[in-house]
MARMARFI-26254 format. One line per 5 residues: their letters; for each residue x negated, y negated, z negated of C-alpha. Coordinates in steps of 0.1 Angstrom, whole numbers, plus 5000, padded with zeros to 4 digits. Layout:
REM MARMARFI-26254
a = X/Y/Z  ...
***
This chain:
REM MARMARFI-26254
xxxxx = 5449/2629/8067  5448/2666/8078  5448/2672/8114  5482/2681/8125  5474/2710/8138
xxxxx = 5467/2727/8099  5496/2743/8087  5497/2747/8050  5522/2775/8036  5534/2789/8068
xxxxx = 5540/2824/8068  5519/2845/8099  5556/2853/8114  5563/2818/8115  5528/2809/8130
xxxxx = 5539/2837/8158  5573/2826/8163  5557/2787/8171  5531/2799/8193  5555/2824/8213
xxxxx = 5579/2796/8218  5551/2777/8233  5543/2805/8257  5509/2786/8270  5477/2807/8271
xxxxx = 5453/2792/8250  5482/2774/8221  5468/2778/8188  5473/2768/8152  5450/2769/8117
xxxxx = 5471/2778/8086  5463/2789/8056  5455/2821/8043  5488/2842/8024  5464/2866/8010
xxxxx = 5432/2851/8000  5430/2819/7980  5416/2789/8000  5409/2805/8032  5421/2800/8068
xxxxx = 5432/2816/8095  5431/2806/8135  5463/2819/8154  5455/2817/8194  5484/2827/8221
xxxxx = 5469/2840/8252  5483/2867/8278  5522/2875/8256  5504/2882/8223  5497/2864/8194
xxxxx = 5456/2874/8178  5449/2861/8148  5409/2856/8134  5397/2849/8101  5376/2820/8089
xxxxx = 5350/2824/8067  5329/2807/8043  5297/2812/8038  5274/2807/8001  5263/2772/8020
xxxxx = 5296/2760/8030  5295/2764/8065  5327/2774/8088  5327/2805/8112  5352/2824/8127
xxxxx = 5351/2862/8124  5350/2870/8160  5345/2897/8185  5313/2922/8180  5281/2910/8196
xxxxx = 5291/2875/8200  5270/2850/8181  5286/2834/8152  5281/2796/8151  5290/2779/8120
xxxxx = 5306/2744/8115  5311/2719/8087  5344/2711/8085  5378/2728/8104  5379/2702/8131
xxxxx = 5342/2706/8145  5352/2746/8145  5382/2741/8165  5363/2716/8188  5334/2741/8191
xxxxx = 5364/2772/8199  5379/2748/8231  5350/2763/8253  5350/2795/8269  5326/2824/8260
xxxxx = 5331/2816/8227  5344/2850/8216  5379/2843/8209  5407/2860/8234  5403/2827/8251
xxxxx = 5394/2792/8248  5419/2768/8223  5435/2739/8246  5469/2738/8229  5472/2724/8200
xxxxx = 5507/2736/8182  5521/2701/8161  5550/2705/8139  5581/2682/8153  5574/2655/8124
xxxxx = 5567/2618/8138  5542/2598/8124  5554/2566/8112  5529/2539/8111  5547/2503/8096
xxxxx = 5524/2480/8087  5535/2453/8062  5507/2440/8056  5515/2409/8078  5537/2388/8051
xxxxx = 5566/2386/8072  5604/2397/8062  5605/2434/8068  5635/2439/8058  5651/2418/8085
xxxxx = 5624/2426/8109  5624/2464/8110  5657/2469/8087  5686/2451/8104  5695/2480/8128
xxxxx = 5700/2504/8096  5715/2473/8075  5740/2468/8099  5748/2503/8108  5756/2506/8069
xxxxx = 5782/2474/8069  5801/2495/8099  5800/2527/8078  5814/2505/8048  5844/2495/8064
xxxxx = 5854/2525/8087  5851/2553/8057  5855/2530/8027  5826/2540/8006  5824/2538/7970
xxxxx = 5809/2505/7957  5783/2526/7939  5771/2544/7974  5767/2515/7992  5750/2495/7965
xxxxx = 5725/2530/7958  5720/2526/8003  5715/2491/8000  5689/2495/7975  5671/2521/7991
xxxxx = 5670/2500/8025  5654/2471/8006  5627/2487/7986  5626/2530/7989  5625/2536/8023
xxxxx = 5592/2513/8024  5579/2544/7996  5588/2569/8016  5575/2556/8048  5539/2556/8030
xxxxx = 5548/2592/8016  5553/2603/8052  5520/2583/8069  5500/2603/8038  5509/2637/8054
xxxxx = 5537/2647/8030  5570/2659/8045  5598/2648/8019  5613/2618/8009  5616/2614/7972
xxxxx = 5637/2577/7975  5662/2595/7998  5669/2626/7977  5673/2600/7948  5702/2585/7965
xxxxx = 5718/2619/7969  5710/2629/7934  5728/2601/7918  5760/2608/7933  5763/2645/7930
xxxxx = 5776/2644/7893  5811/2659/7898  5796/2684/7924  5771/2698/7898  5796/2698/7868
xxxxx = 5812/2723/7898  5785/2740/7906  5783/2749/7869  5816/2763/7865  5806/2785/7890
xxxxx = 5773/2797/7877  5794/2803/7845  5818/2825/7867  5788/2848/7880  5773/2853/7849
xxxxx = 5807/2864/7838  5810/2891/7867  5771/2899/7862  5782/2910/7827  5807/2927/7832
xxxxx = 5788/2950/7858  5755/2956/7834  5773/2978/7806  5742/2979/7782  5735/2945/7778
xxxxx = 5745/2925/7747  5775/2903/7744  5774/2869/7731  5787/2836/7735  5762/2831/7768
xxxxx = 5742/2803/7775  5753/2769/7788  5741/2766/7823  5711/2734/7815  5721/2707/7842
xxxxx = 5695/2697/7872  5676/2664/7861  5661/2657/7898  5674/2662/7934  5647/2692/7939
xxxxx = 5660/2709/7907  5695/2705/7916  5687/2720/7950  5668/2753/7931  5698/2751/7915
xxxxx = 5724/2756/7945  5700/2783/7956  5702/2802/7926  5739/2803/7932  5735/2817/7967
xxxxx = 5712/2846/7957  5730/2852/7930  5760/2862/7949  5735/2895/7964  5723/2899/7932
xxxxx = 5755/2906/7918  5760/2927/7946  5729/2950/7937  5740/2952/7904  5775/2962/7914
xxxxx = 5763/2993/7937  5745/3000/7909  5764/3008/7885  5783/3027/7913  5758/3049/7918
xxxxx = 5756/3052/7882  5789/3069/7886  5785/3088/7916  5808/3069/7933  5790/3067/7963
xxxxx = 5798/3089/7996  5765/3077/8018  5741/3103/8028  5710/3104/8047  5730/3120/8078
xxxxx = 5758/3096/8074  5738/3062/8072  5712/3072/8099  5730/3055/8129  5730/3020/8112
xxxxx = 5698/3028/8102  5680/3032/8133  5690/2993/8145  5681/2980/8115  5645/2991/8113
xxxxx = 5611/2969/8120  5630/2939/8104  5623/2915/8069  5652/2904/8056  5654/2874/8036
xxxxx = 5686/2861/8016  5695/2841/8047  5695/2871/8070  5666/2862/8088  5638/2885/8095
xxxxx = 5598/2886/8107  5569/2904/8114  5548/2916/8082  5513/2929/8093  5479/2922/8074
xxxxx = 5452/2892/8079  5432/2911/8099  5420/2901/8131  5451/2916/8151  5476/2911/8177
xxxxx = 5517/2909/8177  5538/2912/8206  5558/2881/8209  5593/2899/8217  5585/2908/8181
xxxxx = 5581/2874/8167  5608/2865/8183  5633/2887/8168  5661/2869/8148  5683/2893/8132
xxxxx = 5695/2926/8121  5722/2947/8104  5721/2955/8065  5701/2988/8057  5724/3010/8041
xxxxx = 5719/3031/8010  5711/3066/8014  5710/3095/7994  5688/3125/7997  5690/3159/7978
xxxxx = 5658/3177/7966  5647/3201/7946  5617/3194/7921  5587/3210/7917  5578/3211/7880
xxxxx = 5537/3226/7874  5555/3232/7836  5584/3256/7847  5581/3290/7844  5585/3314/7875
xxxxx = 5618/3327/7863  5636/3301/7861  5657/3281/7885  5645/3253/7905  5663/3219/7894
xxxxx = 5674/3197/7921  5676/3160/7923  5696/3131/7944  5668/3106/7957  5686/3075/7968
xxxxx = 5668/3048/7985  5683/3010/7986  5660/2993/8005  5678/2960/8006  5675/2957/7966
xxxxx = 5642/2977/7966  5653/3002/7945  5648/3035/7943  5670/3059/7918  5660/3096/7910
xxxxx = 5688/3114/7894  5680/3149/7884  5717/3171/7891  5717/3185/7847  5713/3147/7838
xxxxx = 5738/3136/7813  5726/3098/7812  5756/3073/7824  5734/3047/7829  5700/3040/7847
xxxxx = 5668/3029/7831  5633/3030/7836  5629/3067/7835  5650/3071/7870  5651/3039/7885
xxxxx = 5622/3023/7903  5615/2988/7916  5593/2986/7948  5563/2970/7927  5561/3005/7907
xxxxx = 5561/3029/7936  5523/3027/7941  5517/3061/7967  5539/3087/7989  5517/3117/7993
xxxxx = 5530/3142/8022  5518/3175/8015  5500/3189/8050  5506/3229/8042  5545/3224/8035
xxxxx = 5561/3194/8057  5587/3192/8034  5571/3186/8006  5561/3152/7990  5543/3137/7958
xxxxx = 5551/3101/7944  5530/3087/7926  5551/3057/7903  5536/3034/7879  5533/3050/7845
xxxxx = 5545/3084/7852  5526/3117/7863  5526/3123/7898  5563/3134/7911  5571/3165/7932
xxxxx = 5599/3166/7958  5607/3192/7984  5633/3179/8008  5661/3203/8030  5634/3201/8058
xxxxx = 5605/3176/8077  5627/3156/8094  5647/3144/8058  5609/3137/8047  5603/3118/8072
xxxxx = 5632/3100/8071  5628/3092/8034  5592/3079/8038  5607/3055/8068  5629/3040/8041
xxxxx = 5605/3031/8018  5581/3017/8040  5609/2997/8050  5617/2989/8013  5580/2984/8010
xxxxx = 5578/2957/8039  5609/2941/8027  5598/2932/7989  5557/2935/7988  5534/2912/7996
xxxxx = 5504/2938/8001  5487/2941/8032  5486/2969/8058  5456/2984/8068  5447/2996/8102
xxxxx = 5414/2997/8102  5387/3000/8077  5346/2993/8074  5326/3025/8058  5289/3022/8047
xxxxx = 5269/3052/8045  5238/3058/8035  5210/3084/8033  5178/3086/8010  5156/3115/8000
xxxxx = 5143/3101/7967  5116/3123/7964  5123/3125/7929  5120/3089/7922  5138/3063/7907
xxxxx = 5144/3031/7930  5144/2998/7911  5164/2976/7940  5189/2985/7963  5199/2955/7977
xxxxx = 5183/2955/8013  5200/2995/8020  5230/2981/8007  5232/2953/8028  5221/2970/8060
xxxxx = 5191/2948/8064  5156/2960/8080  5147/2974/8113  5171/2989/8139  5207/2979/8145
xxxxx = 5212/2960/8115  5244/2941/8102  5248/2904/8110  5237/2883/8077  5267/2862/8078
xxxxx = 5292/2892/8068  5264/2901/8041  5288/2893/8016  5319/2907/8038  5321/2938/8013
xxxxx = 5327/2975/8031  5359/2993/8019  5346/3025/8015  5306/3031/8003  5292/3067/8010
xxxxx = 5259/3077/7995  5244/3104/8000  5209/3115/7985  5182/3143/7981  5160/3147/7953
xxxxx = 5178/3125/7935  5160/3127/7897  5189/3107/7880  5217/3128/7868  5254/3119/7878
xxxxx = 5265/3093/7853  5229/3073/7857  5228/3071/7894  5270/3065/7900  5264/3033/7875
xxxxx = 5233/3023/7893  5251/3021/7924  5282/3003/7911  5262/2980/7896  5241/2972/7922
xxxxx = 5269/2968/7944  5288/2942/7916  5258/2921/7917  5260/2922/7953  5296/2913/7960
xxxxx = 5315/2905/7931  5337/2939/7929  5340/2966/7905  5345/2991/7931  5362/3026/7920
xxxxx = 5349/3061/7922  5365/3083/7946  5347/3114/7944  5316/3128/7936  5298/3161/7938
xxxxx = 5262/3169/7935  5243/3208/7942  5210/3204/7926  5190/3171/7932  5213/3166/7964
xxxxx = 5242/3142/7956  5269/3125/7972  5292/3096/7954  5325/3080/7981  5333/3042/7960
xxxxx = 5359/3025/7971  5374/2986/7972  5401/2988/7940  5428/2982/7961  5426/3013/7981
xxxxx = 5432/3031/7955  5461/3043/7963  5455/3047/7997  5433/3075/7994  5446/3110/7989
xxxxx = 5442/3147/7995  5406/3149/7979  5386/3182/7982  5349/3187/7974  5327/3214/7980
xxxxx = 5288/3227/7981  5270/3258/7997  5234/3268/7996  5208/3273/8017  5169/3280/8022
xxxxx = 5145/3309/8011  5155/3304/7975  5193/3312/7978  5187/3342/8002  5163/3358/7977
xxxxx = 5186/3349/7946  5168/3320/7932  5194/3297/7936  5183/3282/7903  5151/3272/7917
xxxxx = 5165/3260/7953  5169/3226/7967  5183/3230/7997  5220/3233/8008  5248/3203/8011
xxxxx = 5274/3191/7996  5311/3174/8011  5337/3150/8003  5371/3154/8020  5401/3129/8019
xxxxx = 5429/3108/8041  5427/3071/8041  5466/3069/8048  5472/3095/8075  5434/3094/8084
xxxxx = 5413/3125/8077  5380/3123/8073  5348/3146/8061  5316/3134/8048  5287/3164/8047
xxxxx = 5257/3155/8028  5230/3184/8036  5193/3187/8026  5183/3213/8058  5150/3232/8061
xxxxx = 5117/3214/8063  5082/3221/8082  5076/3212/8119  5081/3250/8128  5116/3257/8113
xxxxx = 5135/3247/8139  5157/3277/8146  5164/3278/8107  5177/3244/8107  5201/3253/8137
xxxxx = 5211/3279/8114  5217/3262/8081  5245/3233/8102  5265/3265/8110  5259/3281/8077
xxxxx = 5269/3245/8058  5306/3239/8080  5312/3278/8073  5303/3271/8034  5322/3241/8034
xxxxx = 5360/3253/8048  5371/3244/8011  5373/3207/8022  5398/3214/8050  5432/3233/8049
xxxxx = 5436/3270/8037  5458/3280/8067  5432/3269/8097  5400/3283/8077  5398/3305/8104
xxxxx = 5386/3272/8126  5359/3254/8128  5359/3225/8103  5351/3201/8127  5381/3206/8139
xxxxx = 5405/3199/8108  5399/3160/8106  5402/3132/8125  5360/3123/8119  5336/3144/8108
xxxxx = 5306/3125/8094  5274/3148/8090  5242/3131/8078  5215/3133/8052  5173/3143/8050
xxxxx = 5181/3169/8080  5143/3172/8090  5140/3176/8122  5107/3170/8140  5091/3153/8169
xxxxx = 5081/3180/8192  5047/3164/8210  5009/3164/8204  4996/3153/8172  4977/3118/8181
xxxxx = 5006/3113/8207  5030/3107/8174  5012/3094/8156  4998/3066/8175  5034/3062/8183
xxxxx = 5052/3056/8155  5021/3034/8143  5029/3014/8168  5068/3015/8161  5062/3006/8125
xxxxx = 5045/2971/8134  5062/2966/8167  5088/2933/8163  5124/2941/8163  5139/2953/8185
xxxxx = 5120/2983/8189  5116/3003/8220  5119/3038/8204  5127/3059/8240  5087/3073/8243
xxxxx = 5087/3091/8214  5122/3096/8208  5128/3121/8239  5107/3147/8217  5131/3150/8192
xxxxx = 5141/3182/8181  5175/3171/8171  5183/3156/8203  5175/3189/8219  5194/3210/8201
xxxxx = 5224/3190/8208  5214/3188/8246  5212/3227/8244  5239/3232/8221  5223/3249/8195
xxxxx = 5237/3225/8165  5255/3194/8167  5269/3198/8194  5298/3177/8207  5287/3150/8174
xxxxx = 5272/3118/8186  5243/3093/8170  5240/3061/8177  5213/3043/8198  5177/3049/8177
xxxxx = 5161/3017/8176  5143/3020/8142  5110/3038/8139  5105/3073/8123  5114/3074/8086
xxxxx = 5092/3100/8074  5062/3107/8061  5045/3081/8036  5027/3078/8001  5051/3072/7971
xxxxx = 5046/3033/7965  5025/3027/7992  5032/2989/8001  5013/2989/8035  5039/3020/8045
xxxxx = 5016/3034/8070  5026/3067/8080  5003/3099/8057  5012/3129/8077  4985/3150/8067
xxxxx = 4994/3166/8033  4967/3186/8009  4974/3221/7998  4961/3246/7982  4963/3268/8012
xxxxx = 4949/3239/8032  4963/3210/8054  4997/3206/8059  5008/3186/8092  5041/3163/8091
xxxxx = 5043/3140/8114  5059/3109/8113  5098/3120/8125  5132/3108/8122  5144/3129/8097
xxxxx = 5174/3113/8083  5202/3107/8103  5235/3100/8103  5258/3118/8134  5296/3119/8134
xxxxx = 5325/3142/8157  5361/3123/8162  5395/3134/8177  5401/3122/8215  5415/3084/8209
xxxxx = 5407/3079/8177  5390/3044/8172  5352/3048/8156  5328/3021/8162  5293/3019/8147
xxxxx = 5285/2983/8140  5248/2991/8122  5220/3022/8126  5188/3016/8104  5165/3020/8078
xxxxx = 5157/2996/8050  5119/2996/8055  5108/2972/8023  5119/3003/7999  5086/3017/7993
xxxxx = 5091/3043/7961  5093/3073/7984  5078/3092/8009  5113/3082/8031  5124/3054/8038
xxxxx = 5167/3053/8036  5188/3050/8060  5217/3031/8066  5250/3032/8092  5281/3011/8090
xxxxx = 5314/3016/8105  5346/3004/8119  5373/3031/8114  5414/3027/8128  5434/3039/8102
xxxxx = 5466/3055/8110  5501/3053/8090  5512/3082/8072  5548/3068/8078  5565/3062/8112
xxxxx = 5562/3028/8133  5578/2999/8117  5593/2990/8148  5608/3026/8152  5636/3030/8173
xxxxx = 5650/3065/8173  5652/3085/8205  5686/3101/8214  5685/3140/8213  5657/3160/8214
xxxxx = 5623/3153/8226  5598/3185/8239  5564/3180/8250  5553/3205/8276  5522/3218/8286
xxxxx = 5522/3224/8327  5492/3248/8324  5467/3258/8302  5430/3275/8313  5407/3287/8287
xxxxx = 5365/3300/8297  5358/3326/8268  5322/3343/8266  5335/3381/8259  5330/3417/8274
xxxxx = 5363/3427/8263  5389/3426/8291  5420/3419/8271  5446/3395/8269  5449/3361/8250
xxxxx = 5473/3341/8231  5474/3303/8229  5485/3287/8194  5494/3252/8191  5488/3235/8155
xxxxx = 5494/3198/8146  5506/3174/8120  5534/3161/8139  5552/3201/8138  5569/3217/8113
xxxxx = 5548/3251/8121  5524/3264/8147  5538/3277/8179  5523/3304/8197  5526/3310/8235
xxxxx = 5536/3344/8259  5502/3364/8264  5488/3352/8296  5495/3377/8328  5464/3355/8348
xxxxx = 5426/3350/8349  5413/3320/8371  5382/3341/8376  5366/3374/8367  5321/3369/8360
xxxxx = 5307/3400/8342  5304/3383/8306  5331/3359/8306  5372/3359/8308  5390/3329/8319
xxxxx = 5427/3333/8309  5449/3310/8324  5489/3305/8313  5516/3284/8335  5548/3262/8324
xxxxx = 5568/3295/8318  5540/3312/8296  5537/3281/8276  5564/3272/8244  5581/3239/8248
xxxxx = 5567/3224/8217  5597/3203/8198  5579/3174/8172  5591/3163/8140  5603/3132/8155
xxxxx = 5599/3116/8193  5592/3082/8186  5562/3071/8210  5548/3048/8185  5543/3080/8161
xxxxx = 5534/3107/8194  5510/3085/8202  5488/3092/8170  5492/3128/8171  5468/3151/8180
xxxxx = 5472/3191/8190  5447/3218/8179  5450/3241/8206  5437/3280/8194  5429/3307/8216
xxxxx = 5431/3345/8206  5431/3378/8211  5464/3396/8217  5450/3426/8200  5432/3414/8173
xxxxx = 5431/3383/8151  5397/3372/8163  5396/3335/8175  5375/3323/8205  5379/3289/8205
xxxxx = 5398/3260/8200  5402/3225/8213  5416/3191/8197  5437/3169/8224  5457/3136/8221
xxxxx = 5492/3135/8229  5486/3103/8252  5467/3131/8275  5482/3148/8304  5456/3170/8312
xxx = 5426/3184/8293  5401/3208/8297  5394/3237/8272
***
């Protein structure tokens, strides 16, 4: 029998409502999994919030729960050693499990095994209770023969039924079922009736003589039955609105409907009028006033006029405008152009939930949005203004959460990687892939965990495009099981960079930009043909999260320092195609939410020759894990970011891996050859960390790098690759689910702002504020004050009065508190830039 705390098909807002009733740190539950077949999931209660972990299989069998990073994972045969193991503390879990959550179902345990007269023994109480029914209500002969009956010989079944784990009673229902005869010949009058009234309502479909309602042969099929009846009573509601819609008979707009609207969000409605929570199976919390919640009002339908934007219509003619209306309760969504002659709806402009597959919300116009529908080009809207976007995109992830089963996504795992191929083809991938060899490597039990996004980037790569995309898919099938899907790709010469994705992202992934720029001796004397140096990018939002992947092959030789400094601010000015057109006049670190900039970047160790060497010999053989501080504090990288030369403001993880360059091509023994022959004589490399992987994210943004190393067993070039994986939040393009609208107008306001400019020029400065969550920049007063006055630098400075009140698109916290403000200084006379500065909304104060 299954332990009784294992819940089997119990959604995760019914595990949250049980365990918030409980309110006891440390209740818990297992259930099973709604999204993947045959797995579980541990629900824990512990300080007003409900966390829920994953369990995990591994290819032996074993149990383990996917817990927090850096604790141990300890696996288990079977569910009830796991949750025995998880009732201690330390064990990685929000706490320890002592409350075990049991559905309100006794046990019954009979035995009749002993040969005496059960029915008399354990019976008579019932038996008699029945004669006393008998005489006060007068039952039917056949009732109390059918209650008789099931006294002396079903309830015994269904008391073995029950003390097996199952949780009906098949004798029972029997009884019921053989007396409902007149009550279904009614209940098929009535489905007779609806079908009627459905008819009459659906003016294209055929008329015949109907079908003859089939009559329930068991107790569970008369019950699907009555249910049928009860939602077909909303159906024929839906189908009533409509039709009129159909004929515009409808007065609800957007403005009109968006008081009732406001209550009703945050809330699944089901045909009793019940609603719950909807979030993914990730590990993740829910406040319990949440779980908790019980009802709310009908979402009303609402219409929206647009105009459409057609890439086919020709510049002289007029516009044509549409009526968008959104009916979330029947997940419909109807698109009726205003020159449309059709009196009826069909599949060309009215969509079910399950065909809407992407809203795209265009970042240069706020009014402006794409939908992307199943079988149809991409759509083009442009609403009256942001805030009717915004509004429209609220509905349908309303609609979305009421009718789909998918999962949200708020956070994400990225793999990148980094190999200079030195013109060679690799014949396994399978250790880089999987983040195995020295430095912080992945644990083994999520090997087969697979990453959501894979992002390879490579140097003197000698396969072309096609060879080397299908090696890595392939690879990565054998690996996990997945056909992942090609995002992007984009390759400059031998250096190439390929962004794969898990299928069902694929429409979560918009806005995709690629670019490349050159670099090195060979582009500046107009070889470019010849060169090999330069890097290419990858731009694109997962939801609303922006992010930037650079590629870049930089300068080689011990000596070039300076020119590498150069070639990262060469590469981010080259590269300004991957961000917006209107803030190209910014740095493009500054235009996503993570900037990732990695590749064969060549910086050296800066120390004496037998120093480094005997270093990173030592390194190389040294057991994990390895001590790399010595020779590390020579870095060149590390001191230009220290000095801010290049990289600055980007961070690396922890080094713990030893240098990844140089060796001979196939070498098995992989002991470093830094002395190279030439024609001109000797060339020095010494054994350096040339490939790295650094990244630059907004103020509270989550980022997390869970590995940092280099696969060390791939021998076929002179470079070992390099490997990082990460843990990315991932923001919603749409507004909180549990929005609640804030009365009037909401202003953020700036109480002072104090900039430090490196200039000669004694002028004064203008302070513009840019950000996702306005309609359009806003520019301050010039400032009247300096803070200070040093020969060489100017230090404007503008109080509460200089400053605009800035007035967002909407003043929900939940949305604010993912929003972030590009702050730009200026020049009142000119439009030179001097700076700018990316701050979160949560801040109240921060420093330019």
């Amino acid at each position: 029998m299954p332990p009784a705390w294992l819940y089997q098909n119990i959604s995760r807002s019914r595990a949250e409502e049980l365990l918030c009733s409980a309110k006891r740190d440390g209740a818990y539950l297992v259930r099973t999994s709604e999204t993947v077949q045959g797995a579980f999931v541990l629900s824990v209660f512990c300080t007003n919030k409900v966390t829920h972990y994953r369990i995990f299989s591994d290819p032996a069998g074993k149990l383990g729960v996917e817990v927090q990073e850096g604790t141990i994972v300890v696996k288990y045969d079977t569910l009830v050693e796991l949750v025995s193991g998880h009732s201690k503390p330390n064990n990685g879990l929000i706490c320890e499990l002592k409350h075990p959550i049991i559905p309100d179902m006794p046990t019954l345990d009979l035995d009749f095994s002993d040969g005496e007269n059960a029915d008399e023994k354990e019976f008579s109480q019932l038996r008699d209770r029945l004669k006393q029914l008998t005489k006060a209500r007068s039952l039917e002969p056949g009732l109390q023969s059918r209650l008789e009956s099931y006294l002396a010989t079903g309830m015994k079944s269904d008391i073995d039924d029950v003390n097996t784990g199952k949780t009906h009673l098949p004798s029972l229902k029997n009884v019921l079922f053989e007396t409902s005869a007149a009550f279904v010949r009614e209940m098929n009058a009535f489905r007779s009736v609806l079908q009627v009234c459905k008819d009459l309502f659906d003016t294209t479909a055929v008329l015949d003589q109907g079908e003859k309602p089939q009559e329930p042969a068991s107790m569970d099929q008369f019950l699907d039955t009555l249910l049928e009846c009860i939602s077909g009573v909303g159906d024929l509601e839906k189908q009533a609105i409509t039709w009129m819609i159909s004929q515009d008979a409808l007065s609800v707009t957007s403005s009109e409907a968006s008081s009732p609207l406001n209550a009703a969000q945050g809330s699944q409605f089901t045909d009793a009028g019940q609603c719950s929570v909807i979030e993914d199976e990730e590990v993740s919390e829910s406040d319990c006033s949440t779980a908790l919640s019980n009802s709310a009002p009908r979402i009303p339908v609402t219409s929206f006029e647009v105009r459409v934007i057609s890439p086919k219509l020709h510049v002289f003619h007029a516009t044509p405008r549409a009526t968008l209306t959104v009916d979330a309760m029947a997940g419909k969504l109807y698109a009726v152009r205003r020159d449309s002659t059709k009196d009826v709806l069909d599949d060309r402009n009215l969509f079910t939930n399950d065909r809407i597959l992407q809203l795209i919300k265009c970042t240069s116009d706020k009014s402006k949005l794409d939908i992307v529908i199943e079988g149809r080009k991409k759509d083009t809207y442009v609403f009256a203004n942001a805030q009717d976007r915004e509004k429209f995109c609220q509905l349908m992830q309303l609609m979305h959460s009421l009718h789909s089963t998918a999962e949200d996504v708020d956070r994400i795992s990225v793999f990148m990687g980094t190999f200079n191929m030195a013109g060679t083809t690799p014949t396994e991938l399978r250790s880089w892939l999987l983040s195995h060899g020295s430095g912080k490597i992945r644990d083994t039990t999520f090997d087969f965990f697979p990453h959501d996004i894979y992002v390879i980037g490579t140097q003197e790569c000698a396969m072309n495009d096609k060879e080397w995309i299908g090696k890595l898919k392939s690879a990565l099938k054998v690996l996990l099981m997945i056909d992942f899907i090609v995002v992007a790709s984009c390759s400059l010469w031998n250096i190439k960079l390929v962004v794969l994705a898990k299928p069902e992202h694929k429409h979560r992934v918009s806005h995709i930009q690629q670019a490349s720029v050159k670099t090195g001796i060979a582009n500046a004397l107009g070889m470019s043909a010849f060169g090999n140096k330069g890097a290419v990018g990858i731009s694109f939002q997962f939801n609303a999260t922006s992010m930037c992947f650079i590629n870049a092959h930089l300068t080689s030789g011990h000596e070039r320092l300076h020119r590498r400094n150069q070639n990262f601010k060469d590469i981010l000015r080259g590269l300004q195609n991957l961000g917006e057109k209107k803030l190209s006049m910014f740095d493009l670190t500054n235009q996503f939410q993570h900037v990732f900039f990695f590749g064969d970047l060549n910086y050296r160790v800066d120390w004496q020759q037998s120093l480094v060497v005997q270093e990173a010999e030592a390194l190389r053989v040294a057991p994990e894990p390895k001590n790399c501080k010595s020779l590390f504090r020579h870095d060149q990288l590390s001191s230009a970011r220290q000095a801010g030369d290049a990289f600055s403001h980007f961070n690396e993880e922890e080094i713990k891996f030893p240098p990844t360059y140089r060796f001979e091509k196939g070498d098995s023994n992989r002991a470093y050859s830094w002395q190279k022959p030439k024609k001109s004589g000797i060339r020095i490399n010494l054994p350096s960390w040339t490939d790295r992987v650094l990244w630059k994210s907004f103020p509270g943004t989550h980022l997390l790098c869970t590995s940092y190393g280099c696969a060390m067993d791939i021998n076929c070039s002179d470079h070992w690759p390099v490997f990082a994986t990460f843990d990315v939040g991932i923001v919603s393009q749409f507004l909180p689910k549990q929005l609640k609208m804030t009365e009037g107008m909401v202003e953020i306001v700036f109480e002072s702002i104090s900039a430090e400019i490196r200039t000669v020029t004694h002028q004064t400065f203008l302070a513009e504020f840019h950000s996702t969550c306005l309609e359009q920049a806003v520019v301050s007063k010039p400032n009247l004050n300096f803070v200070s006055e040093v020969t060489g630098f100017s230090s404007p400075t503008w109080s509460v009065g200089y400053l605009p009140k800035i007035v967002p698109i909407y003043g929900d916290p939940g949305y604010l508190e993912d929003q972030h403000v590009m702050i730009a200084i200026k020049g009142v006379d000119s439009d030179e830039y001097y700076g700018t500065k990316q701050i979160t909304i949560q801040l109240q104060h921060a420093k330019m």
